[in-house]
N, C-alpha and C positions, 0 to 999 in steps of 0.2 A: 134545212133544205137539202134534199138528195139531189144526186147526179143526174135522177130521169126527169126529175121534177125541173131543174132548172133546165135541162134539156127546150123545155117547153117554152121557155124566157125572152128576151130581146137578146138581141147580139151581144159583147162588149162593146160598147166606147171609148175610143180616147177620151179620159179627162182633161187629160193637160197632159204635154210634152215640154220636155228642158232640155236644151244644151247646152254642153259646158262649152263649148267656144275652141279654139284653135289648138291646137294642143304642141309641145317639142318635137322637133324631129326623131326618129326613131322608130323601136318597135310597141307603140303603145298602145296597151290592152286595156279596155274597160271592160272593167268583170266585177266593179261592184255589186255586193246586195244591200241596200239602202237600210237604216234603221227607221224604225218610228220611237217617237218620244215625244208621248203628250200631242201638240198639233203640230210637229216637224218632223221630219224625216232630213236624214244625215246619213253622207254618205262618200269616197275618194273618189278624183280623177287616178287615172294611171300615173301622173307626176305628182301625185302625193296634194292638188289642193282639195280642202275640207270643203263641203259647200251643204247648209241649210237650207229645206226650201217649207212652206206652207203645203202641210198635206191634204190640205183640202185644196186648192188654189194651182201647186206648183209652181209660187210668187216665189224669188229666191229672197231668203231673208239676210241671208249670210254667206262671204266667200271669203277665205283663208288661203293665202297662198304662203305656203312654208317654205320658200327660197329651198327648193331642196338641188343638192349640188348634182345633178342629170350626168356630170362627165365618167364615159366608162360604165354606164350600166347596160348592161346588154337587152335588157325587158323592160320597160315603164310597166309597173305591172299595181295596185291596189285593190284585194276585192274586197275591202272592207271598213268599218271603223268600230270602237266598242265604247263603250258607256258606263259610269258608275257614279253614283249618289253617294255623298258621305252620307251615313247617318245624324240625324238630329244636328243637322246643320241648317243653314241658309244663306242665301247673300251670292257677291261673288263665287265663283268655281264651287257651289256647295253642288252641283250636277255639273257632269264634264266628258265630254268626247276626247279619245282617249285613240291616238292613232300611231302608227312607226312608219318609218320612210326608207326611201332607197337610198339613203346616204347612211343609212343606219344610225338614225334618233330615234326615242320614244317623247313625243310630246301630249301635253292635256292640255285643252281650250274650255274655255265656258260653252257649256251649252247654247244659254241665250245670244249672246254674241259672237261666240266665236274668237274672243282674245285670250292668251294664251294665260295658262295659269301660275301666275311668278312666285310660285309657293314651289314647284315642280319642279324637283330636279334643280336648271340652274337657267333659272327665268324661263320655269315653262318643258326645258328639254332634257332629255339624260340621254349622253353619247353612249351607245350601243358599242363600239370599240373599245372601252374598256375593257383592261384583261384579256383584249383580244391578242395581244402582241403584234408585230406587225401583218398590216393586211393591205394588198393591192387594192386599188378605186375599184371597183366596182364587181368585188368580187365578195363581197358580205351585206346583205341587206334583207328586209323585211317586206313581203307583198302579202301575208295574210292577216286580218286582225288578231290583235290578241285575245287572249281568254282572260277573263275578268272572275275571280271567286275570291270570298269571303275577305275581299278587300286587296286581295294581290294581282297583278298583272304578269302573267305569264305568258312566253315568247319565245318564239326559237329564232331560226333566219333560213335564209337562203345563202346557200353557197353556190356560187358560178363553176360548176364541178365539170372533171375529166379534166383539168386543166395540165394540173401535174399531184402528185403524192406530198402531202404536208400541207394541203390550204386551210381555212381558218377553220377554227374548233365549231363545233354542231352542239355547242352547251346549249342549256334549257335554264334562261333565267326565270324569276319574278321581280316585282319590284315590287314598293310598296303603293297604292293607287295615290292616295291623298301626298304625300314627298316626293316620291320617285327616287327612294332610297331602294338599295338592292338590300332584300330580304332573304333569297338564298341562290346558288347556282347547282345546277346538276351537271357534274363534268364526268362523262363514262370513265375517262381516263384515270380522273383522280375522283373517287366518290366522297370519300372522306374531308374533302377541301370544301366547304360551300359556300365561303366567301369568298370576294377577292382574289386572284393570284397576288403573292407576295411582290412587292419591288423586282423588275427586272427577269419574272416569270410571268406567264399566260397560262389561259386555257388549252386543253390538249389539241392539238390541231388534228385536223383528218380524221375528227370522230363524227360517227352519224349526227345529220341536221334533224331538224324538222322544219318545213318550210309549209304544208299544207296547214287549214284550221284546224286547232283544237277544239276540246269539249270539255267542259266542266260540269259537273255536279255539286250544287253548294250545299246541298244536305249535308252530301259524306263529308264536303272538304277537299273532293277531289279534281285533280284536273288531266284529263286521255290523250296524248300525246301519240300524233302518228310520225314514226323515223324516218329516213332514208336511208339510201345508202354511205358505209363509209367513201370518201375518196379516195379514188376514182372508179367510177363504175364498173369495168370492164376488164378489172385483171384482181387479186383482190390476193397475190400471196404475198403480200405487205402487209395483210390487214393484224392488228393484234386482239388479244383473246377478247379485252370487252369494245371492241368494233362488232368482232362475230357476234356476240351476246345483246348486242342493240339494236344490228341493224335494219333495214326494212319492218320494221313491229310496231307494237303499239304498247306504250309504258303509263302505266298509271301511277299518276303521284300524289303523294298528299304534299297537300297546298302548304299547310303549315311548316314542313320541317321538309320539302326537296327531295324525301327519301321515297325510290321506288316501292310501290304495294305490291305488283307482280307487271310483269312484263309477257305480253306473244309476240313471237315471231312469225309472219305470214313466207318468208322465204329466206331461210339459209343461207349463209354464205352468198349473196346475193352478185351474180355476174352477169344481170341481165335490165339495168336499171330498174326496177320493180321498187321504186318508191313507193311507202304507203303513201301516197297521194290525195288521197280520201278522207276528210274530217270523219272521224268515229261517230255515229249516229246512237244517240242514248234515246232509247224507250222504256216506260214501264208498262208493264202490258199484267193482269191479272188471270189466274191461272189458278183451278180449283180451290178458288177465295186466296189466296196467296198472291202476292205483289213479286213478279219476279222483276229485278233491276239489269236491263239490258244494254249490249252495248253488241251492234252491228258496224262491223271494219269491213269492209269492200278492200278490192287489193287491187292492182293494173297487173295481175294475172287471169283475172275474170273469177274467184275463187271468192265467196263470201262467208266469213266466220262472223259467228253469232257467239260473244261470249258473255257468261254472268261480271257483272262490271264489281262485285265488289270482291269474286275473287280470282276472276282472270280464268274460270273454268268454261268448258266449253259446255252452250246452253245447246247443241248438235253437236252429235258425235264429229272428231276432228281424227284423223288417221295421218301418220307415214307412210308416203308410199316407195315405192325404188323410184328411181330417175337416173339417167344417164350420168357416168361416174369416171366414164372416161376421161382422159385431159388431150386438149388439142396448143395447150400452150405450155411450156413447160416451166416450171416454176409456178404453176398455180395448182389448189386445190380444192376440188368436187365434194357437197354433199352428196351423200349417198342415197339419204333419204329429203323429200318437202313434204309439206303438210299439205292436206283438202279436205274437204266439208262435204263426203260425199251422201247429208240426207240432206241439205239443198243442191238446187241444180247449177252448174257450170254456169258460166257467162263469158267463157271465152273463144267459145263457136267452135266448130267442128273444123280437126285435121286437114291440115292441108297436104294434098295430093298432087300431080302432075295435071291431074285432071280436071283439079279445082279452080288451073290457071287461065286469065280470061283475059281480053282483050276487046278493043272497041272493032278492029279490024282484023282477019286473019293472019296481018304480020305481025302484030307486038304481041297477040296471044301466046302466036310463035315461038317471040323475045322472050314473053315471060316464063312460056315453058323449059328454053336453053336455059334459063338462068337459074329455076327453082331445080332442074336435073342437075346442075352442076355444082350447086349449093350443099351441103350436109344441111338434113333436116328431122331429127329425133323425135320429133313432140316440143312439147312444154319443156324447157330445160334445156334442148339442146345447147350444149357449152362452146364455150367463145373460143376462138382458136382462129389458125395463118391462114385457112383457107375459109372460101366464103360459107356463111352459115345463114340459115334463116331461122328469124326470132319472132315465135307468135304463140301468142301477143306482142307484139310492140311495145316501144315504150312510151304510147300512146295510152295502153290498155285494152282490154277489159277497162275497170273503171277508172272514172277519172276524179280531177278533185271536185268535180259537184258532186259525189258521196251519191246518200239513198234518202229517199224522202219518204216518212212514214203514215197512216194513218193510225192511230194506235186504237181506235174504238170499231174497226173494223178489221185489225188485225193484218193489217196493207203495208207491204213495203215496193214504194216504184223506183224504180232508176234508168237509166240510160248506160248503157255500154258500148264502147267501139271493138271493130274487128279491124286493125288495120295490122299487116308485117313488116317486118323488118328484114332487109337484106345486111348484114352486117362481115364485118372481117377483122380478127385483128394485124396490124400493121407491126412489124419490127423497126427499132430504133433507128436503123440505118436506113429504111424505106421511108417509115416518116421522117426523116431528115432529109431525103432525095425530092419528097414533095412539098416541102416548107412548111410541114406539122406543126406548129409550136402553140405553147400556152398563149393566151390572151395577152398583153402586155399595158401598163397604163398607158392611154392617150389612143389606144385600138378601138373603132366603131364595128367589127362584124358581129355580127350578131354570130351569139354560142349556138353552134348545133351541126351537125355534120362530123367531121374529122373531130377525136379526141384527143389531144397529143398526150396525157399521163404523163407526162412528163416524170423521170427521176421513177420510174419502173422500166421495165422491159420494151414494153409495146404498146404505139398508140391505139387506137380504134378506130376505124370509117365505119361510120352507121345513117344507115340511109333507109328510109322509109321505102317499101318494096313495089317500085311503081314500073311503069314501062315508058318506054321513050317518048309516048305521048303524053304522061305525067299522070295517070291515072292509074290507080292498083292492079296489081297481076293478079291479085285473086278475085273471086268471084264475089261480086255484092250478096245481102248487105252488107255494108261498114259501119255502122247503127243497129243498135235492139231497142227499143223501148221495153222494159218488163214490169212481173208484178208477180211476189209469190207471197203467202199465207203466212203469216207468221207463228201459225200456231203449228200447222204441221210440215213446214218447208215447201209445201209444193206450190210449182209454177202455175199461177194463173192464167196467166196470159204474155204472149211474148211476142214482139211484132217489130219490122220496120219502121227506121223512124228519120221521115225525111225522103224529098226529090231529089233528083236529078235537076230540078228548071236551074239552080247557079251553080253547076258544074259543068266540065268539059274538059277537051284534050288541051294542052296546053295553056292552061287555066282557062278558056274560055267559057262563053255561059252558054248554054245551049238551047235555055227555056224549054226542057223537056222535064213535064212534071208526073216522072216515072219513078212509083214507088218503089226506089230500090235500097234506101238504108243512107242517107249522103254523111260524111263524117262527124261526126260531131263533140265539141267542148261544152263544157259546161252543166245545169243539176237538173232538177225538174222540187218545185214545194206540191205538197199536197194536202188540200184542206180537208177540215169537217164536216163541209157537205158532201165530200166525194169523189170530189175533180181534183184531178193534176194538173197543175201547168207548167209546160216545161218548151224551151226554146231552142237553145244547144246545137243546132244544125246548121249544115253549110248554106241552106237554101231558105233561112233568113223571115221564119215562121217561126208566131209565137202561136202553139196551139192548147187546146184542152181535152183531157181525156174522162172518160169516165174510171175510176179508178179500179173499180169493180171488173169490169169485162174491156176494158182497152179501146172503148170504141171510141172515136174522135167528132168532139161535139161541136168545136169549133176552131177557126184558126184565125188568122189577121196579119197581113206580111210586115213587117220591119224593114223600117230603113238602113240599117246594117246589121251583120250578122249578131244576133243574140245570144252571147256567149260566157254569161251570168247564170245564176240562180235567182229567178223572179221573187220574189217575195209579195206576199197579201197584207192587207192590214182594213180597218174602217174610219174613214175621214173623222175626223173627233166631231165635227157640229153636223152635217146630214145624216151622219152613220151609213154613208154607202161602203160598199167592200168595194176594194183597189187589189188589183193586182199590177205591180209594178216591175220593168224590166230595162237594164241595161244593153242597148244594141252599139256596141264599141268596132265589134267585126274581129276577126284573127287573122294575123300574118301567117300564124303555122298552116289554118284549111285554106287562107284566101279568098278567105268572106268578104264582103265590101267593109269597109273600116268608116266605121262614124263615133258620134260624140252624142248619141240620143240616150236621154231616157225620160219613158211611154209609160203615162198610169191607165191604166182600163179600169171603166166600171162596170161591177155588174150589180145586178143579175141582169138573165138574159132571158127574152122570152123566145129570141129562136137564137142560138150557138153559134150558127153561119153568119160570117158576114153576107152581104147582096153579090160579093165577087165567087163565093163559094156555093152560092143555094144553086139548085139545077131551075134550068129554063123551059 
């Protein structure tokens, strides 16, 4: 079925809606994307419980709550869970969902019920702080699924970062799926080491994480791992030689022996949090009778490399360009050059200017024009330093961790990008210590974001999102792209806003003005074999569908809170309807309404529009 043909269809409908029910206090994100397996779909809350339901139905068959210890985490955050079959097994645990927590476990449950696998680990779990050495509550933990190949569980974590210099080590374990014995570790610091740290030794601390989804390949045996930065983000002349060599890229490993295949770097010496954020996106796409093995990295520079996955070469030309090399903080040091993909197109919106600065009313345009003239602003790169600077992209992005979604039989890649800035400054030891800067401390509830303390470097960081006193961006909309380029020859198909104005406003209010201007957006978009995208991701709480081809928008359906997932598709096991399925949790960072929903639609559709959308 194509995208014009189902054009022509019924609407979606809800099949069935699930809530999970009340949730901990906090900042809790539901950003699952659910699995299917057989006639169930599985999938986390943000506090880490497992829950099964009936995919045809949405009956919940199964709820696992993992006592996970909540104290000190600054994000409840899950978007995932994974899955693995022993081979030529059966019985108990012989199928098993396979998830990690914010308290930094790795546990497997039976599939069918849901009780935990006492074979695993030690009754079920393997503590993730091993070899860690000591680490603060809530400052090491796990929010994306692991990656699952050729029998190994691979994992990185999250670090509560900017805190101070020295927090826990950014290793890449595996385990083994069926034990939950560790198989091997990758520690930049010590590569050589790939078991255990000895008695009374750990892994090296303050080395690059990886906290977003990976990707495997089980053919090669491999598994694409995207970094971040070393700690702390914003000053970086502590960093040592293999920090520089890791960080913000994408590391390809083999599964078997832990040892890197090759490694890209999407940003240098990185002083501008430019996490690869982005799960790597592997296609194979064919090519004058030839199988070329692909692997597209998006970056939260808005910069997309496209590289061959088996040997890290670029499948579009990749250039050094000059970039700003000056220093504004002393004791740090500038690449000279970064990388960009100039035979695909940008995705981090055009330069910003004096002129570019906007406002709802003639005063805070005003505002935002004092504050971008009085700001240092170079481009892309411009470097951190005492006096105020602006950073765009943000550390929002360009893209985010919903990645790119591909069609590979029409040679389609779609994704979403934000245009948001950043006003930022770095602060001296003495000035953050005149405004109570400090690292997080155990038994602390503020949520990370804002002021950095770095602690045990030079200089904190105030980093602020570049809004006006009305609380609305100083640059000009949009703040959203929807896109789509060709994957044979790089070029932009089509590129559009994505998202209203109706639940945004000054002061967070909602304005119900449904003015296509770009409204912020988290989260991915999937895209099927008939042709359609669907993708949710925005402030104004709309799941819609696109044509993947030419971007025209076929249908939408509002959400009860904001949708801020990557939908996923599947077909009921017994009617064979197609589902498309979506977590509406909502986001503390855009200020979307916050819920516990998740919405199966069926389709097909004989007309795209709902009855609230068709004209009258």
């Amino acid at each position: 079925m194509d995208a014009n043909h189902a054009a022509k269809r019924s609407p979606a409908a809800v099949l069935w809606a699930y809530r999970t029910g009340d949730a901990p206090s906090g900042h809790v994100s539901f950003q699952a994307t659910p699995l299917q397996i057989a006639d169930a779909i599985y999938f986390c809350t943000g506090y880490n419980d497992v829950i099964a339901l009936d995919a045809e139905t949405g009956r919940e068959i199964w709820r696992r709550s993992l006592d996970v210890d909540l104290a000190d985490v600054a994000g409840l955050t899950c978007r995932g869970v994974s899955y693995y079959r022993i081979p030529e097994t059966s019985g108990v645990c012989a199928e098993r969902i396979i998830t990690a927590t914010l308290d930094a476990r790795l546990i497997a449950l039976d599939r069918r019920t849901g009780e935990l696998c006492m074979g695993f680990g030690h009754h079920g779990a393997v503590s993730l702080l091993e070899g860690m050495g000591p680490v603060t509550k809530g400052y090491y933990y796990v929010t994306s699924p692991p990656a699952i190949v050729r029998g190994r569980i691979v994992l990185g974590g999250w670090v509560t970062d900017g805190q101070y210099w020295g927090e826990p080590s950014g290793v890449i374990r595996a385990f083994d799926a069926v034990n939950g014995r560790l198989a091997w570790a990758f520690d930049v610091g010590q590569p050589d080491q790939t078991g255990l740290p000895a008695p009374g030794e750990h892994y090296t601390r303050a080395t690059p994480n990886s906290w977003a989804p990976m990707s495997a390949d089980e053919a090669m045996g491999m598994v694409y791992v995207p970094t971040g930065n070393a700690t702390p983000d914003y000053f970086g002349g502590q960093r040592r030689p293999f920090d520089d060599a890791y960080s913000s890229s994408v590391v390809a490993i083999d599964v078997a022996t832990g040892r890197p295949r090759w490694t890209f770097q999407t940003t240098h010496h990185d002083l501008w949090d430019y996490d690869v954020a982005s799960q790597p996106t592997l296609v194979d796409l064919r090519v004058n009778g030839t199988v070329r093995r692909l692997l597209l990295q998006p970056t939260k520079r808005g910069e997309l490399f496209v590289l061959d996955r088996v040997t890290g070469q670029p499948a579009f030309p990749i250039v050094e360009y000059p970039v700003p090399a000056h220093g504004y903080a002393p004791g740090e040091r500038l690449a000279a050059t970064q990388p960009f993909s100039p035979a695909l197109p940008a995705f981090s919106g055009p330069e910003l200017t004096e002129d570019s600065m906007w406002g709802l009313t003639p005063i805070d345009e005003l505002w935002c024009r004092l504050r971008f003239r009085e700001a240092r602003y170079e481009g892309v790169f411009t470097p951190p330093g005492l006096t105020p600077y602006i950073q765009y992209p943000g550390y929002l992005g360009g893209f985010g961790w919903g990645s790119v979604s591909v069609d590979p039989a029409r040679r389609i890649a779609v994704f979403n990008t934000s245009r948001m800035a950043n006003h930022n400054q770095l602060l001296s030891r003495a000035e953050a210590e005149s405004r109570g800067i400090r690292a997080r401390r155990a038994g602390s509830t503020e949520f990370v974001g804002g002021a950095a303390a770095q602690e045990g470097t030079p200089f904190a960081a105030d980093i602020r999102p570049f809004l006006s006193p009305l609380g609305v961006p100083c640059q000009a909309p949009p703040y959203s792209m929807l896109s789509a380029i060709d994957l044979s020859s790089g070029k932009l198909l089509w590129h559009q806003p994505l998202g209203t104005a109706r639940d945004a406003g000054p002061w967070s209010l909602k304005l119900g003005l449904p003015l296509p201007m770009g409204s912020p957006s988290l989260g991915g978009a999937t895209t099927t074999a008939s042709g359609i995208t669907f993708i949710a991701a925005t402030q104004d709480r709309y799941l819609r569908a696109f044509d993947s081809r030419t971007g025209k928008q076929l249908w939408r359906s509002r959400l009860p809170a904001g949708g801020h997932a990557v939908p996923m598709t599947y077909l009921t096991p017994q009617t064979r309807r197609q589902v498309v399925i979506i977590a509406a949790g909502g986001s503390s960072l855009l200020k979307s309404k916050a819920g516990n929903h998740l919405l199966a639609y069926a389709l097909p559709m004989d007309d795209p529009r709902t009855p609230a959308d068709r004209p009258h």
